[in-house]
C-alpha distance (Angstrom), angle and dihedral (degrees) to the residues before:
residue distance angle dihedral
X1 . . .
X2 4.28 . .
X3 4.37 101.3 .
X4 3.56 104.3 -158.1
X5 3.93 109.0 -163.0
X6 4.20 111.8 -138.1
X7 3.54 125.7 -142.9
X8 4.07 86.6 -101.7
X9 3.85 111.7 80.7
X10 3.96 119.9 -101.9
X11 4.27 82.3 7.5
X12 3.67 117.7 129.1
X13 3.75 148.4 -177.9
X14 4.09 113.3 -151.1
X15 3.60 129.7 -164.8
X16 3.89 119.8 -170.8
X17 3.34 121.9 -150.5
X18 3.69 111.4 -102.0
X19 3.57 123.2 -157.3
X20 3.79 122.1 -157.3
X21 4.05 132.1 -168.1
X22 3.95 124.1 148.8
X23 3.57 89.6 -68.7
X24 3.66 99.0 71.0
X25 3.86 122.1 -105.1
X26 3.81 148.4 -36.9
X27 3.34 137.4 -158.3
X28 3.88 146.3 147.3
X29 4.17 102.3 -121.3
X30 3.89 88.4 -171.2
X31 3.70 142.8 12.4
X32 3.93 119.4 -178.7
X33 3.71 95.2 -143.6
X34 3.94 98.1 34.3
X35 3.87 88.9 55.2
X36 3.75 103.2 43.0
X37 3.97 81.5 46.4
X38 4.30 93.4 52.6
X39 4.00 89.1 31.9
X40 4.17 93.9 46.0
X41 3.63 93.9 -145.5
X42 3.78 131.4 71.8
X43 3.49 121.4 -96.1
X44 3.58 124.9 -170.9
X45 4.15 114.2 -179.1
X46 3.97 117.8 -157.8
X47 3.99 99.1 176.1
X48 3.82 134.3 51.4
X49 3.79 115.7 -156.5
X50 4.03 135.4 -172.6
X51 3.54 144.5 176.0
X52 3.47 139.4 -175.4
X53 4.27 107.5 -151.2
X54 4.13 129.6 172.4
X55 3.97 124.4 -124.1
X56 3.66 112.0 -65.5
X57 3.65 100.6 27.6
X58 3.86 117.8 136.7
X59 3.77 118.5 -164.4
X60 3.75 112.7 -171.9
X61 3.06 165.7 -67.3
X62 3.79 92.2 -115.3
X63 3.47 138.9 167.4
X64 4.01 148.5 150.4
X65 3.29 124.5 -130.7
X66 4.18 141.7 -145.5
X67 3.83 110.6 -9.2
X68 3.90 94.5 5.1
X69 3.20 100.9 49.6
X70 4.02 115.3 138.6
X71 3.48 148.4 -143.7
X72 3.81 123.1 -159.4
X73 3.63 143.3 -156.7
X74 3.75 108.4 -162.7
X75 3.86 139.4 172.1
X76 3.90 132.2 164.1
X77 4.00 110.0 -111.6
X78 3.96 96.6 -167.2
X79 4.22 121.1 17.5
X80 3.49 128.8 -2.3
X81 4.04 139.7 -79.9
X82 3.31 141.4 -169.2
X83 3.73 103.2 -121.4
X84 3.91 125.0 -169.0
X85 4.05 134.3 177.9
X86 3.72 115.6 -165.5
X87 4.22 121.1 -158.9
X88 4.04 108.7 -113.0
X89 3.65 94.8 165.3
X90 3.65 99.1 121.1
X91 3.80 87.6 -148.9
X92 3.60 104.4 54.3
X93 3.87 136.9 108.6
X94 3.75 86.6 -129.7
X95 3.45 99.1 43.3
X96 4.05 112.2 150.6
X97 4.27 89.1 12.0
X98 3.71 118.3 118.0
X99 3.64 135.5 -164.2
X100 3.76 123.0 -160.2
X101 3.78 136.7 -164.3
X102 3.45 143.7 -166.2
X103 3.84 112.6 -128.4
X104 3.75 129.0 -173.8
X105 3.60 150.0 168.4
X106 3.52 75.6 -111.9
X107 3.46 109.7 62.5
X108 3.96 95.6 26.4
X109 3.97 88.7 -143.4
X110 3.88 118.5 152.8
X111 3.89 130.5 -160.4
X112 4.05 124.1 -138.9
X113 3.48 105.1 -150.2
X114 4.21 107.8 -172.5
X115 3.58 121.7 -152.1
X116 3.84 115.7 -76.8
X117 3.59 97.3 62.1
X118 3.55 143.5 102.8
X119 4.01 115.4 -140.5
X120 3.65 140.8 -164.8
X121 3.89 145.7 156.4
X122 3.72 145.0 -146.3
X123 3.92 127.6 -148.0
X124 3.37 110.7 -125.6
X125 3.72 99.8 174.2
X126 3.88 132.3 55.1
X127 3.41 89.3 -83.9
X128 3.96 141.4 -16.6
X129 3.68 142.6 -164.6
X130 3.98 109.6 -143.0
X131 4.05 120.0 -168.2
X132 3.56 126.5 -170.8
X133 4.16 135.3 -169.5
X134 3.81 108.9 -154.4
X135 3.43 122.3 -171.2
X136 4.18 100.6 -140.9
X137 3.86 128.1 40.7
X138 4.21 117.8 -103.2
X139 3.30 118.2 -94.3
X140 3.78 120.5 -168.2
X141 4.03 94.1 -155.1
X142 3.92 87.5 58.2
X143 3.39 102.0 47.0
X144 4.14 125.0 120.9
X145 3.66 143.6 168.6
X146 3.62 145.4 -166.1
X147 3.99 124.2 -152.1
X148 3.43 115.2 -86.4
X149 4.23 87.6 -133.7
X150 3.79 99.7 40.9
X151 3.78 107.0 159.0
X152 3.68 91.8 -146.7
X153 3.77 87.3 63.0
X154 3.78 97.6 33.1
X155 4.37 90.6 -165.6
X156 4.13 109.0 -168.0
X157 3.52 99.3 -138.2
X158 3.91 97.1 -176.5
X159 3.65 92.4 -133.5
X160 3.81 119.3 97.5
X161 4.13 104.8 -121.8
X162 3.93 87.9 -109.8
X163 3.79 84.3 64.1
X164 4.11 98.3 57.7
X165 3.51 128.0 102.1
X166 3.78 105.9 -163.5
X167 3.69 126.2 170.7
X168 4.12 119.1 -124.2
X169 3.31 97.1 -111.6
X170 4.14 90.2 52.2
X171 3.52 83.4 50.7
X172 3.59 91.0 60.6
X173 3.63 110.0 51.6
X174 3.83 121.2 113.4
X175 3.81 132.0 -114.7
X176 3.82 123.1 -78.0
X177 3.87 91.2 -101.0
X178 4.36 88.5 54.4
X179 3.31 89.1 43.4
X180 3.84 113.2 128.3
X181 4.10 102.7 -112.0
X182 4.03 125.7 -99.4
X183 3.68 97.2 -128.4
């Protein structure tokens, strides 16, 4: 497993080695001690998530805050999405300052998204399957959002806004700077 560190602190691209033959492919998506090696902190997830979304549809930005607050290992099992992590931690360097990656089926690469950030993704294909480890339960009383078109934060989402599907409620969420606070 390649960790690739992202300008945002403690934020990282993987790529697992995949091994093909005639058969198809191999390859180890996660390893508890490999990742809290490449990642440098330990990481225990206790919920698996997936969903299956159509071209256009934005999910996010979402967060949770205080005691709930979660990190996530995701990775697109079928398709391909645009998928971005923006810095919330008040205290931070990078605080406010995104990065964004395409992931696929293709390209088997997975973000680590630490606690103290909000996330959300884009499908870029006809359709996609997107799963997720987190590494605290949900918590309705704890969850946040920020716009997915905050002008502070200015996101290129590579779909015009014709193009987007976005829920009501993700239509409703404030700016970064009326955002309810991480911690």
């Amino acid at each position: 497993m390649n960790f690739i560190p992202t300008k945002l602190s403690g934020c990282f691209i993987l790529e697992p080695k995949v091994i093909h033959d005639s058969r198809g492919y191999f390859m180890e998506s996660f390893n508890e001690k490999t990742f809290q090696d490449g990642v440098g902190q330990s990481v225990k997830f206790v919920q698996d998530n997936q969903s299956f979304s159509s071209k256009g549809v934005l999910r996010g930005l979402h967060y949770q805050s205080g005691e709930h607050a979660q990190a996530k290992l995701v990775r697109v099992l079928q398709g391909e999405v645009l998928d971005v992590a923006v810095d919330i931690r008040p205290e931070s360097e990078t605080y406010g300052q995104y990065v964004a990656e395409v992931l696929s089926a293709e390209n088997q690469r997975q973000l680590f998204i630490p606690r103290g950030f909000a996330h959300g993704f884009l499908v870029l294909s006809e359709t996609a399957t997107f799963f997720y480890k987190c590494d605290n339960f949900y918590n309705k009383e704890s969850e946040g959002g920020i716009i997915y078109n905050d002008a502070q934060l200015n996101i290129n989402w590579q779909l015009k806004q014709e193009e987007l599907l976005i829920s009501e409620k993700d239509t409703q969420l404030p700016e970064l700077n009326n955002a309810k606070k991480v911690w």
